[in-house]
PDBQT receptor file of N, H, CA, C and O in Angstrom, charges set to zero:
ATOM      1  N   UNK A   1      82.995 -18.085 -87.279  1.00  0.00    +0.000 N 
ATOM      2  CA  UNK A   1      83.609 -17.033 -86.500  1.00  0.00    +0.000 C 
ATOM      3  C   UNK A   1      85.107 -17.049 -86.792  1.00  0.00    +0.000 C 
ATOM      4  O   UNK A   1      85.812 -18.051 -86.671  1.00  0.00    +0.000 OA
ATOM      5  N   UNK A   2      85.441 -16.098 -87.104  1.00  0.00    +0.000 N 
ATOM      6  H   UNK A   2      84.869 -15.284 -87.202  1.00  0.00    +0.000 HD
ATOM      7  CA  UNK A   2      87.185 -15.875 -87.414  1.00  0.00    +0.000 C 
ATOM      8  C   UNK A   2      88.173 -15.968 -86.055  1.00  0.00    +0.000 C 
ATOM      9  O   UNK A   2      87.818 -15.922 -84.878  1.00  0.00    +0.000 OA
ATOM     10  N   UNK A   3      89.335 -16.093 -86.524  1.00  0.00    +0.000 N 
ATOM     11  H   UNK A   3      89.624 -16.130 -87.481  1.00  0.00    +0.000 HD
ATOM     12  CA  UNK A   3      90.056 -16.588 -85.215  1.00  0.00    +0.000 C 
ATOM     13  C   UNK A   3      90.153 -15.195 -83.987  1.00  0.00    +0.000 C 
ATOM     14  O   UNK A   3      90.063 -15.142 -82.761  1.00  0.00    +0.000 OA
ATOM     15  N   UNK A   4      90.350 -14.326 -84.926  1.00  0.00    +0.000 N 
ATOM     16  H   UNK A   4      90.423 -14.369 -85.923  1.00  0.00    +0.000 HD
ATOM     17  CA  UNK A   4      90.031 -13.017 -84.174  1.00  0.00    +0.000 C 
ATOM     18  C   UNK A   4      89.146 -12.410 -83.711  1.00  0.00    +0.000 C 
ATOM     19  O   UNK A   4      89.501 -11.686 -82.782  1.00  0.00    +0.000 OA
ATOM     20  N   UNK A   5      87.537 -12.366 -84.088  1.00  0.00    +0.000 N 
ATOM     21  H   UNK A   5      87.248 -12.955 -84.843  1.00  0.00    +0.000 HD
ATOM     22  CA  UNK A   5      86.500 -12.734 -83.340  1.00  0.00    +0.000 C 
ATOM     23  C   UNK A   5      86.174 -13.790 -81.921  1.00  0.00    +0.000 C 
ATOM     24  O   UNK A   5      85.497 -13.557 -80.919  1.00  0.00    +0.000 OA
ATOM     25  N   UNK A   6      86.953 -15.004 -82.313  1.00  0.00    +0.000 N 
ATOM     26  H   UNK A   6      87.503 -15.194 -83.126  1.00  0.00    +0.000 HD
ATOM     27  CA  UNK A   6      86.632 -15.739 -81.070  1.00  0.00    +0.000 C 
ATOM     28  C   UNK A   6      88.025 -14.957 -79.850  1.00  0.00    +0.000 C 
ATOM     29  O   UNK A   6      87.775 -14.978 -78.645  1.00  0.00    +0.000 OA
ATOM     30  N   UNK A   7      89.067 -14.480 -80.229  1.00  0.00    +0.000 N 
ATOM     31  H   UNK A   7      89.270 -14.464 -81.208  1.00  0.00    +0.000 HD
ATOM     32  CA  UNK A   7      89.621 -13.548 -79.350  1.00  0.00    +0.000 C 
ATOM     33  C   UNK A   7      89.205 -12.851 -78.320  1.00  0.00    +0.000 C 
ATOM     34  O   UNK A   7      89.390 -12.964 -77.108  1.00  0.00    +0.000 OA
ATOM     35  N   UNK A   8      88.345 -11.776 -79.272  1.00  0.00    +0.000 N 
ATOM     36  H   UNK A   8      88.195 -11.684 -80.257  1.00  0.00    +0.000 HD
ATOM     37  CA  UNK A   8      87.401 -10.765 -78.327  1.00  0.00    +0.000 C 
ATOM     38  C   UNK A   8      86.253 -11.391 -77.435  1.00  0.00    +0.000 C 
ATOM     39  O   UNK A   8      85.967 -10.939 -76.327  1.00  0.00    +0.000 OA
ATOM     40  N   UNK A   9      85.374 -12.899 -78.252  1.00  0.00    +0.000 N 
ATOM     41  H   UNK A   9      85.606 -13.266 -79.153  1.00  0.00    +0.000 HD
ATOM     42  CA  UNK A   9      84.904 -13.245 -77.044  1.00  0.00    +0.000 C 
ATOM     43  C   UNK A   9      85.124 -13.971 -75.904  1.00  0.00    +0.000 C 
ATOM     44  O   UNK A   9      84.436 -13.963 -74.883  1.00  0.00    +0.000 OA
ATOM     45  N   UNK A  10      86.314 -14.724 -76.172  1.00  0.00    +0.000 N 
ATOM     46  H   UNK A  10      86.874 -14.731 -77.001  1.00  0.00    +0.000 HD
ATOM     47  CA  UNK A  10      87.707 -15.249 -74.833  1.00  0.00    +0.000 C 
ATOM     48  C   UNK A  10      87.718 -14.154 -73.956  1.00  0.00    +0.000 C 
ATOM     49  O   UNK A  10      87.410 -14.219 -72.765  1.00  0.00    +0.000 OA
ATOM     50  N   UNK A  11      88.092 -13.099 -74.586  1.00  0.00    +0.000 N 
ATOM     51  H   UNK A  11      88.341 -13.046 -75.553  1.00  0.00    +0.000 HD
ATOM     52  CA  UNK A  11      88.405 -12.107 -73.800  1.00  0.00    +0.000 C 
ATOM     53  C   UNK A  11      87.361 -11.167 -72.379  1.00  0.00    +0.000 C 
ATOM     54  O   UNK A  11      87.358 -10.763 -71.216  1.00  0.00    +0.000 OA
ATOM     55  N   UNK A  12      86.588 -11.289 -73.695  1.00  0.00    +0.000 N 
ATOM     56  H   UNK A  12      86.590 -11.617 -74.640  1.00  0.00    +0.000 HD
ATOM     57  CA  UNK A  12      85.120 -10.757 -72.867  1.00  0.00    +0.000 C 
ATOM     58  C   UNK A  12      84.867 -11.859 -71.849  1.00  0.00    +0.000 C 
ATOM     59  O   UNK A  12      84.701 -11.589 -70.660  1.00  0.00    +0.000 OA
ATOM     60  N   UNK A  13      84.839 -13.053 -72.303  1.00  0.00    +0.000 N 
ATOM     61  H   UNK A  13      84.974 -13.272 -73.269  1.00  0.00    +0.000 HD
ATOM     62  CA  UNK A  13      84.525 -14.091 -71.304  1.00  0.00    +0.000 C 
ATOM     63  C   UNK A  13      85.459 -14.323 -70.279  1.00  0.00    +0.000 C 
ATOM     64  O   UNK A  13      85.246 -15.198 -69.441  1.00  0.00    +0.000 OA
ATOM     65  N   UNK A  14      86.819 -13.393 -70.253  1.00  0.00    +0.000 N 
ATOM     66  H   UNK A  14      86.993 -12.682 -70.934  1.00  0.00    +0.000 HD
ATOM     67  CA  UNK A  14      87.262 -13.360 -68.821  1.00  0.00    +0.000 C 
ATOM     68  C   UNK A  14      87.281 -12.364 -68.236  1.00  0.00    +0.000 C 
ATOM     69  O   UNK A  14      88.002 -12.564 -67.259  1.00  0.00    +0.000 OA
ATOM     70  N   UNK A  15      86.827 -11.122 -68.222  1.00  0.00    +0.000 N 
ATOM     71  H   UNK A  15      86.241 -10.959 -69.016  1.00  0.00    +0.000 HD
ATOM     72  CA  UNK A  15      86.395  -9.879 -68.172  1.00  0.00    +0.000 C 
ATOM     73  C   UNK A  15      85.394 -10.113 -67.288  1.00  0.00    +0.000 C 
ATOM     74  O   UNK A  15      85.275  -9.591 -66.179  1.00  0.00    +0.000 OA
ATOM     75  N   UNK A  16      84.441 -11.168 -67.965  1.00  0.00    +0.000 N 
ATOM     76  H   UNK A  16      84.538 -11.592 -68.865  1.00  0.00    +0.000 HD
ATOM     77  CA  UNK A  16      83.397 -11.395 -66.969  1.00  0.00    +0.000 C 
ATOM     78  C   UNK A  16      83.279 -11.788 -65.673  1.00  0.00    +0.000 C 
ATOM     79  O   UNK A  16      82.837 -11.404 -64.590  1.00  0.00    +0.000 OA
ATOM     80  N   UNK A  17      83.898 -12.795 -66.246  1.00  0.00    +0.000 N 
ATOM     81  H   UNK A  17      84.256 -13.107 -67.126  1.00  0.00    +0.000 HD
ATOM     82  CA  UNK A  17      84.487 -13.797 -64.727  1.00  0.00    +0.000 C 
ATOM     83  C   UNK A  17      85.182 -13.250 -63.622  1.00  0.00    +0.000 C 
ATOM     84  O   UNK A  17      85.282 -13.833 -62.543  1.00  0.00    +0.000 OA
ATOM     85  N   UNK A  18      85.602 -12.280 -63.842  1.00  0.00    +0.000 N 
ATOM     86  H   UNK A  18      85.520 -11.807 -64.719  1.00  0.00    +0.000 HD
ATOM     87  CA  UNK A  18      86.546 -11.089 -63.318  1.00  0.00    +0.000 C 
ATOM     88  C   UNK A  18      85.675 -10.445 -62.199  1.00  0.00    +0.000 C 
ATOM     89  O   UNK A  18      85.850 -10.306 -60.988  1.00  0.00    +0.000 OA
ATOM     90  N   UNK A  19      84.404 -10.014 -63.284  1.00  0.00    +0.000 N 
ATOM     91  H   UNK A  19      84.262 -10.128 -64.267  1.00  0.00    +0.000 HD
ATOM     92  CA  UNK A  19      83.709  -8.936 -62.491  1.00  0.00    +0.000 C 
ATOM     93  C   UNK A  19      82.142  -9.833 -61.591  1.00  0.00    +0.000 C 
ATOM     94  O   UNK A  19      81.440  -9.434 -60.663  1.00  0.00    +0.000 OA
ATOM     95  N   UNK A  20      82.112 -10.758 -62.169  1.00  0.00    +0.000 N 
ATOM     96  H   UNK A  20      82.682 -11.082 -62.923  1.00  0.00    +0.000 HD
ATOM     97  CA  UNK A  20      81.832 -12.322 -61.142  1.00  0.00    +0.000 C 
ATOM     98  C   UNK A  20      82.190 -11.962 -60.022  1.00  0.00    +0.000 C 
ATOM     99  O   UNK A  20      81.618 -11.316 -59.144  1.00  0.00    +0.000 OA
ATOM    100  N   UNK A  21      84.041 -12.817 -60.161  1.00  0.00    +0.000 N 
ATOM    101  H   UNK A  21      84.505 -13.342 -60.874  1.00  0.00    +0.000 HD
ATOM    102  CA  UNK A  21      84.190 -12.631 -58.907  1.00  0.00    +0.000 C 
ATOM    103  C   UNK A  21      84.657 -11.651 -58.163  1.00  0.00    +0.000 C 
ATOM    104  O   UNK A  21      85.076 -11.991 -57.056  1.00  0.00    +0.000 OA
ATOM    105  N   UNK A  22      84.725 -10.228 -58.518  1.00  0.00    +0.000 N 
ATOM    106  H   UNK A  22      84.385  -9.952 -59.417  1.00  0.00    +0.000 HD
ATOM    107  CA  UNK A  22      84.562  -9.120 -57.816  1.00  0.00    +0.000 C 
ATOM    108  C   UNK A  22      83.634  -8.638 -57.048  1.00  0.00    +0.000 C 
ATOM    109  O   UNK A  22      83.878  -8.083 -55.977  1.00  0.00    +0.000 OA
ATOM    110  N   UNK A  23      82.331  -8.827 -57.591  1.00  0.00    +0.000 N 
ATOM    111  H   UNK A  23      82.134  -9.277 -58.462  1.00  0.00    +0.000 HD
ATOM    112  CA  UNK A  23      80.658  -8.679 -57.266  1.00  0.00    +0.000 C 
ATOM    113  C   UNK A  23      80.632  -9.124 -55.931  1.00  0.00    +0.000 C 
ATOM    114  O   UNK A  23      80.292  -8.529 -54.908  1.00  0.00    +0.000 OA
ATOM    115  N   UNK A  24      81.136 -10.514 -56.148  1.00  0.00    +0.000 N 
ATOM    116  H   UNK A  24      81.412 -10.997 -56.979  1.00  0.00    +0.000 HD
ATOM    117  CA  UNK A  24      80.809 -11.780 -55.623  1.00  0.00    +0.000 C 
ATOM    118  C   UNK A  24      81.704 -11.556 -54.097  1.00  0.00    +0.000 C 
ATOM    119  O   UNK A  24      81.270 -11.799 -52.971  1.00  0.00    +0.000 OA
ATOM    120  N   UNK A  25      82.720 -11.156 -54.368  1.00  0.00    +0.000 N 
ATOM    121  H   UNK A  25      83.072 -10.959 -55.283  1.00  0.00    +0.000 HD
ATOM    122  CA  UNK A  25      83.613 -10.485 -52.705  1.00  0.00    +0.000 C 
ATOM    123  C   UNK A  25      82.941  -9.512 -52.163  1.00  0.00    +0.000 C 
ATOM    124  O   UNK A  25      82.775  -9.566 -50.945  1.00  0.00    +0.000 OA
ATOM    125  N   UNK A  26      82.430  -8.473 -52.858  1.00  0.00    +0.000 N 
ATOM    126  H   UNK A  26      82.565  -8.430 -53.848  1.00  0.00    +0.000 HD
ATOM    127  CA  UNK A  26      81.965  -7.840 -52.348  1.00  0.00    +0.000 C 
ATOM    128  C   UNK A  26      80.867  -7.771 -52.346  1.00  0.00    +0.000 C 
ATOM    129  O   UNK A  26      80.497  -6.602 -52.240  1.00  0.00    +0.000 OA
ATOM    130  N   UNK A  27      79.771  -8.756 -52.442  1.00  0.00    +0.000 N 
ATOM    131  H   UNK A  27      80.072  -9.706 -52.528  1.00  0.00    +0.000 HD
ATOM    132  CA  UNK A  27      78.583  -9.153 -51.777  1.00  0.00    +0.000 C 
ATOM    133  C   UNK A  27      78.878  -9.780 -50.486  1.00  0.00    +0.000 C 
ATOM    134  O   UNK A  27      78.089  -9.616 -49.556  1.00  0.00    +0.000 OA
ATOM    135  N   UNK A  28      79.949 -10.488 -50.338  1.00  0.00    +0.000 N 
ATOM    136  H   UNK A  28      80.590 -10.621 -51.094  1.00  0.00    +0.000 HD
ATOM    137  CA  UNK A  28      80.094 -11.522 -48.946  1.00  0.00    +0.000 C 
ATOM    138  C   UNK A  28      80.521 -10.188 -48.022  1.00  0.00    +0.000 C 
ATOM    139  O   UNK A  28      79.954  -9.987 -46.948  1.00  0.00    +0.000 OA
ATOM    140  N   UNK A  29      81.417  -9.423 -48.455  1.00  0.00    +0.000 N 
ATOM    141  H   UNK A  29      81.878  -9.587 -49.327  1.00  0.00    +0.000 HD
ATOM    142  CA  UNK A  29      81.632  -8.595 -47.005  1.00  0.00    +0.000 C 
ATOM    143  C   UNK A  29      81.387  -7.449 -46.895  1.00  0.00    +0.000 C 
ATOM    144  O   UNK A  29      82.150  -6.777 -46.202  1.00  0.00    +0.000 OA
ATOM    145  N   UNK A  30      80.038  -6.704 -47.645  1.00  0.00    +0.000 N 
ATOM    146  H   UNK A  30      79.418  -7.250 -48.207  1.00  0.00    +0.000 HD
ATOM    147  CA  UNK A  30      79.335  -5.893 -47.312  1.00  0.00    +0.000 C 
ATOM    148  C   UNK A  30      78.228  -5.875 -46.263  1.00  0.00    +0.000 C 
ATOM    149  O   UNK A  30      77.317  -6.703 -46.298  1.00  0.00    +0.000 OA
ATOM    150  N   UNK A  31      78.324  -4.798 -45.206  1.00  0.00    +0.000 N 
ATOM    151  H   UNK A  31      79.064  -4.126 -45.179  1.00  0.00    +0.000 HD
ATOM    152  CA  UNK A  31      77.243  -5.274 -44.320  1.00  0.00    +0.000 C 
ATOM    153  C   UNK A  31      75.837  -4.539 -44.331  1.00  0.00    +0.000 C 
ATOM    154  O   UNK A  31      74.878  -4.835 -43.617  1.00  0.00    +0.000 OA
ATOM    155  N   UNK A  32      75.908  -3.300 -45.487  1.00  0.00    +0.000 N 
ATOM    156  H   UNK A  32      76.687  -3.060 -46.066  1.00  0.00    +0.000 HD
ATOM    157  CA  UNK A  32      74.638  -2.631 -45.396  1.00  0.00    +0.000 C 
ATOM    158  C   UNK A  32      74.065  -3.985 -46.495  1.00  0.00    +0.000 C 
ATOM    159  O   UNK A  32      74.774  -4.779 -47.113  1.00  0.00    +0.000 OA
ATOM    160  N   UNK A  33      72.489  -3.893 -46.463  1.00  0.00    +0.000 N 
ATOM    161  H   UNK A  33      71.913  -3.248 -45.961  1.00  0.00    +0.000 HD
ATOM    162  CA  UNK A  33      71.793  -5.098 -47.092  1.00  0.00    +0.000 C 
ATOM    163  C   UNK A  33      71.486  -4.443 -48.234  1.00  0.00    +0.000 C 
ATOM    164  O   UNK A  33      71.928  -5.097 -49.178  1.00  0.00    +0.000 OA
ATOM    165  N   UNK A  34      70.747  -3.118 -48.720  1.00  0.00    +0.000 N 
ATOM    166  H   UNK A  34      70.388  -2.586 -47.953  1.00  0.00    +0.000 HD
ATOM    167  CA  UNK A  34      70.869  -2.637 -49.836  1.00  0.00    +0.000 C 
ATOM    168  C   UNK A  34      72.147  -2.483 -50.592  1.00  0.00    +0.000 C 
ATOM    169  O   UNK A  34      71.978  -2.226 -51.784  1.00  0.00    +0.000 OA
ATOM    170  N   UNK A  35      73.389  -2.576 -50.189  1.00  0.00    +0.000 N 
ATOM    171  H   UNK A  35      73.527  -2.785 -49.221  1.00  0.00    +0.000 HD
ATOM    172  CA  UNK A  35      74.481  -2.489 -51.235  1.00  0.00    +0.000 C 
ATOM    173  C   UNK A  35      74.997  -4.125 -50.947  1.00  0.00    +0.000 C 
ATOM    174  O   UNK A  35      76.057  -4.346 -51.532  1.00  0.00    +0.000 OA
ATOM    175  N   UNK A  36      74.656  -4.890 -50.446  1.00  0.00    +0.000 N 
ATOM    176  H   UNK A  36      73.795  -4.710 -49.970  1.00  0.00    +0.000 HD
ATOM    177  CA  UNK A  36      74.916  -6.271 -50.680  1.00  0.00    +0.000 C 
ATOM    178  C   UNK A  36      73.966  -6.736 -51.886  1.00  0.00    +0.000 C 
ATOM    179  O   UNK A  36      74.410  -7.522 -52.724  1.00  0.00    +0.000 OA
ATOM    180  N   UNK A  37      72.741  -6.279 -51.963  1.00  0.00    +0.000 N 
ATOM    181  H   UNK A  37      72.381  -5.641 -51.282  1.00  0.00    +0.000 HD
ATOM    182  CA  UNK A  37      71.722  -6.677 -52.773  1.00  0.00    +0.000 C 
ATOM    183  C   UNK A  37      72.552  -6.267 -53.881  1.00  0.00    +0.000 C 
ATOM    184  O   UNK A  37      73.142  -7.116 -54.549  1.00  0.00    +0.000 OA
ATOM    185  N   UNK A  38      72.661  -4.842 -54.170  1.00  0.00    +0.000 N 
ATOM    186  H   UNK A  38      72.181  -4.152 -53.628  1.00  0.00    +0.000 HD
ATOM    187  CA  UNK A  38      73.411  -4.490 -55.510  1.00  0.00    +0.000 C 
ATOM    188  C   UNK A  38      74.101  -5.111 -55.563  1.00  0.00    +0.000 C 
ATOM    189  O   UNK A  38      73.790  -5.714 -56.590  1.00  0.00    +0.000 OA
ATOM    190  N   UNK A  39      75.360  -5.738 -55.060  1.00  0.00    +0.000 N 
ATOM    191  H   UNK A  39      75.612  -5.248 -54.225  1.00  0.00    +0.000 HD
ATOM    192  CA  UNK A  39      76.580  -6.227 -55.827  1.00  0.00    +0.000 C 
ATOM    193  C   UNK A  39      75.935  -7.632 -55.902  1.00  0.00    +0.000 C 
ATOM    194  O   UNK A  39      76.324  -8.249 -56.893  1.00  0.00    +0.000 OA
ATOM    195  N   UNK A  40      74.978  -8.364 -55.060  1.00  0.00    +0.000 N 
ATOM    196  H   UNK A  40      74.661  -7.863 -54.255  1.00  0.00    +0.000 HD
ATOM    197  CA  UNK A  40      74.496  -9.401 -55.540  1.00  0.00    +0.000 C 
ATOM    198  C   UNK A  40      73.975  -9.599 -56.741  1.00  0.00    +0.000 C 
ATOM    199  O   UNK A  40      73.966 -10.624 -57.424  1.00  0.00    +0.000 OA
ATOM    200  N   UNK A  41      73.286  -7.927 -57.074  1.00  0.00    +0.000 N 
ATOM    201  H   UNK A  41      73.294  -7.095 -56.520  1.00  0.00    +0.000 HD
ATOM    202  CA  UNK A  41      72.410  -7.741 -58.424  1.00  0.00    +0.000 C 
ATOM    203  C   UNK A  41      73.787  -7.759 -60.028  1.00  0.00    +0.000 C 
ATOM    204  O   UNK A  41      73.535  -8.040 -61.200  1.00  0.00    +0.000 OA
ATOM    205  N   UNK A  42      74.565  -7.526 -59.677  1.00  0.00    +0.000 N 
ATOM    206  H   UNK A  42      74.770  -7.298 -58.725  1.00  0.00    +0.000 HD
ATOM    207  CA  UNK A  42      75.504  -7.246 -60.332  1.00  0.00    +0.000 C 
ATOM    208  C   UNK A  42      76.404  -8.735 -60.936  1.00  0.00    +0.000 C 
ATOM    209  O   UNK A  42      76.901  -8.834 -62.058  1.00  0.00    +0.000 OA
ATOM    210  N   UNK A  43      76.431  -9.831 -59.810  1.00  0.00    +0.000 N 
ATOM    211  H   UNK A  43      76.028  -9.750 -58.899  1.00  0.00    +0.000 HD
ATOM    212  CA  UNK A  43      76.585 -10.839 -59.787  1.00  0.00    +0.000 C 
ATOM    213  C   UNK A  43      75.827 -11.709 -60.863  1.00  0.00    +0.000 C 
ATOM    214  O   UNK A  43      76.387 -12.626 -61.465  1.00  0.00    +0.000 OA
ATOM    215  N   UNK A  44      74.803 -11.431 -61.015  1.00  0.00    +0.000 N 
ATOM    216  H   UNK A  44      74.348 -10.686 -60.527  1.00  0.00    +0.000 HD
ATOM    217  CA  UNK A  44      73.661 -12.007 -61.385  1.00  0.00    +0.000 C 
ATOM    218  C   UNK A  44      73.545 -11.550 -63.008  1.00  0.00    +0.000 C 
ATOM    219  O   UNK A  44      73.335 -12.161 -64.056  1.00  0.00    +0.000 OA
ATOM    220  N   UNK A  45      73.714 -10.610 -62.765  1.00  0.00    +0.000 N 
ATOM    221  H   UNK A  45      73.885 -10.114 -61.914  1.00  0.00    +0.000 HD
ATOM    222  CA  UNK A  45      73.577  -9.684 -64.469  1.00  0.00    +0.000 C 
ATOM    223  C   UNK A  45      75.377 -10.137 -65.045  1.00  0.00    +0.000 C 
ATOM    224  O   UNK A  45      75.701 -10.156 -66.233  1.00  0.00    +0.000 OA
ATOM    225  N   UNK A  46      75.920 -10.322 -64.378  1.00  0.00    +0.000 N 
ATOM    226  H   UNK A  46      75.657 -10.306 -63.414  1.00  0.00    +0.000 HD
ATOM    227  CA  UNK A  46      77.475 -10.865 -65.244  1.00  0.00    +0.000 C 
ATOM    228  C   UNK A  46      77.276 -12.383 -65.425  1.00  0.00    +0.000 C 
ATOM    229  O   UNK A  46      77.771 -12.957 -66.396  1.00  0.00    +0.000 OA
ATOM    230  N   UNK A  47      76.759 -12.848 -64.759  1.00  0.00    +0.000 N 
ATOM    231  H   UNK A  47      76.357 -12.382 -63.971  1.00  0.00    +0.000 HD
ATOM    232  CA  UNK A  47      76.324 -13.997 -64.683  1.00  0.00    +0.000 C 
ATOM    233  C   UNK A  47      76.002 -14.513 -66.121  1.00  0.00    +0.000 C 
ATOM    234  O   UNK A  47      76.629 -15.377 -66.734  1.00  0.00    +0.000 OA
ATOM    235  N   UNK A  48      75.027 -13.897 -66.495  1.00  0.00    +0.000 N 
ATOM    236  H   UNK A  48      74.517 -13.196 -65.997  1.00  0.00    +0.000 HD
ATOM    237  CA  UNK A  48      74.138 -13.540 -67.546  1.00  0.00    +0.000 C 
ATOM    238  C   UNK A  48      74.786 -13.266 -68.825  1.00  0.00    +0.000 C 
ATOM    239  O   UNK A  48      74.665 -13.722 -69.962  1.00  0.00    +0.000 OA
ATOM    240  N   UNK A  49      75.358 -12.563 -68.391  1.00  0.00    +0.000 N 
ATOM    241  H   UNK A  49      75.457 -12.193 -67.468  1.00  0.00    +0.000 HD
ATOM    242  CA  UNK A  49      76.492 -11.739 -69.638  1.00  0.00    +0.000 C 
ATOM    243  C   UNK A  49      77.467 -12.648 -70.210  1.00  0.00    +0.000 C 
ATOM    244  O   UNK A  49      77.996 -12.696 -71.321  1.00  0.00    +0.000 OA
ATOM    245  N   UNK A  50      77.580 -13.444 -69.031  1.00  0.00    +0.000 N 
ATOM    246  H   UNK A  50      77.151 -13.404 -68.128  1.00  0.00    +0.000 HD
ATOM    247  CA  UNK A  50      79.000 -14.516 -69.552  1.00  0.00    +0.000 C 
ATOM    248  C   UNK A  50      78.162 -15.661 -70.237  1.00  0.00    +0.000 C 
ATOM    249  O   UNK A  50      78.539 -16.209 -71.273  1.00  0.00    +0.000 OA
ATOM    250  N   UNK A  51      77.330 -15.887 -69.767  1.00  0.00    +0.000 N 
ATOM    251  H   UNK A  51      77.023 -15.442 -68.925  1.00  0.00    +0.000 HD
ATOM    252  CA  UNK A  51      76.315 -16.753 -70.709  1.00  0.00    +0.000 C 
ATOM    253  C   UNK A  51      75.453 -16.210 -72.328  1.00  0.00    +0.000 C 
ATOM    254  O   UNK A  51      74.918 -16.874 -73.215  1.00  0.00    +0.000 OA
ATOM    255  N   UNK A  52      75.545 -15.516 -72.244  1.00  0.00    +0.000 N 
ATOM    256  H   UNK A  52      75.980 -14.976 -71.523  1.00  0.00    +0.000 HD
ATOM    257  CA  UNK A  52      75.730 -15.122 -73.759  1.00  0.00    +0.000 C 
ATOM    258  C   UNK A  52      76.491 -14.947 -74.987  1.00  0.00    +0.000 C 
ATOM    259  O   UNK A  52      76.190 -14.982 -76.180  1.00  0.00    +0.000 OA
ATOM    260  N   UNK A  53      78.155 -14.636 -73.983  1.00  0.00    +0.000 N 
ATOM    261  H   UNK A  53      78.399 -14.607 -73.013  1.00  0.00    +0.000 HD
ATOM    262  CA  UNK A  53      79.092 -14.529 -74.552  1.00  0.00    +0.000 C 
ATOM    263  C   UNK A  53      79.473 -16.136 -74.801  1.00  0.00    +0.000 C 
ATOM    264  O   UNK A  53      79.850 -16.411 -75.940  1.00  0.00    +0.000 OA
ATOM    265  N   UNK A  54      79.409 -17.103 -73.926  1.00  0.00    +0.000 N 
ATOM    266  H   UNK A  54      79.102 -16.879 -73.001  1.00  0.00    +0.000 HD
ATOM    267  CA  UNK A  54      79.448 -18.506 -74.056  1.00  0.00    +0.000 C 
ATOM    268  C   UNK A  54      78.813 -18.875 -75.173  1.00  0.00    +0.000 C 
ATOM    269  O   UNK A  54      79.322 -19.728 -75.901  1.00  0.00    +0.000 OA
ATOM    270  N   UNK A  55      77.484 -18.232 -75.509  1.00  0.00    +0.000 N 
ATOM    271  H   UNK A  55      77.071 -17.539 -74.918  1.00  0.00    +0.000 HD
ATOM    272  CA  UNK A  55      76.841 -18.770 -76.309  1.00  0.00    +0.000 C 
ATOM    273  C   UNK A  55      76.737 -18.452 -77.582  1.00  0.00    +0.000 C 
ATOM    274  O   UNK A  55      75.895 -18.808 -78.407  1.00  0.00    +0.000 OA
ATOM    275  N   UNK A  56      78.142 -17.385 -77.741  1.00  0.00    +0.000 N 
ATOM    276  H   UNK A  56      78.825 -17.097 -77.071  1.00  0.00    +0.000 HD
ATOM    277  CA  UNK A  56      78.409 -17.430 -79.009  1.00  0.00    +0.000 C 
ATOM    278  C   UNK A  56      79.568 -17.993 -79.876  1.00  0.00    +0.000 C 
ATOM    279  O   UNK A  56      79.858 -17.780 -81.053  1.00  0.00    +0.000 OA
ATOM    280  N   UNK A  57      80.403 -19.140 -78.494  1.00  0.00    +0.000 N 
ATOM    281  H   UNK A  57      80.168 -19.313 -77.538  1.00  0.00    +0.000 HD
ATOM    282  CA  UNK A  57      80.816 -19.648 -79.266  1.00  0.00    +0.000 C 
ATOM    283  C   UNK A  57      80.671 -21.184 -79.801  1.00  0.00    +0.000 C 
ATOM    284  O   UNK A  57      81.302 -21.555 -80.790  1.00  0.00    +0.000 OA
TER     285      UNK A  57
């Protein structure tokens, strides 16, 4: 991987983390349960995302 490749996935990999812990606030202080579920669902799928991006380097 070129030095500039691993850039974009640094990058992406804090992008993620970002939207982690964005999800992640706004799962704790949402009070309808269907839009807590979503941002929980959302949590979960970045989750995911950052683990792929991890796993390319």
């Amino acid at each position: 991987m070129s030095p500039k490749e691993l850039l974009y996935v640094e990058d992406a990999l804090g992008h993620t983390q970002y939207m982690i812990r964005q999800c992640q606030e706004a799962a704790n202080t949402l009070t309808d349960p269907a839009l807590r579920s979503q941002a929980q669902q959302l949590v979960n799928s970045n989750r995911d995302l950052f683990t792929k991006f991890y796993n390319l380097i």
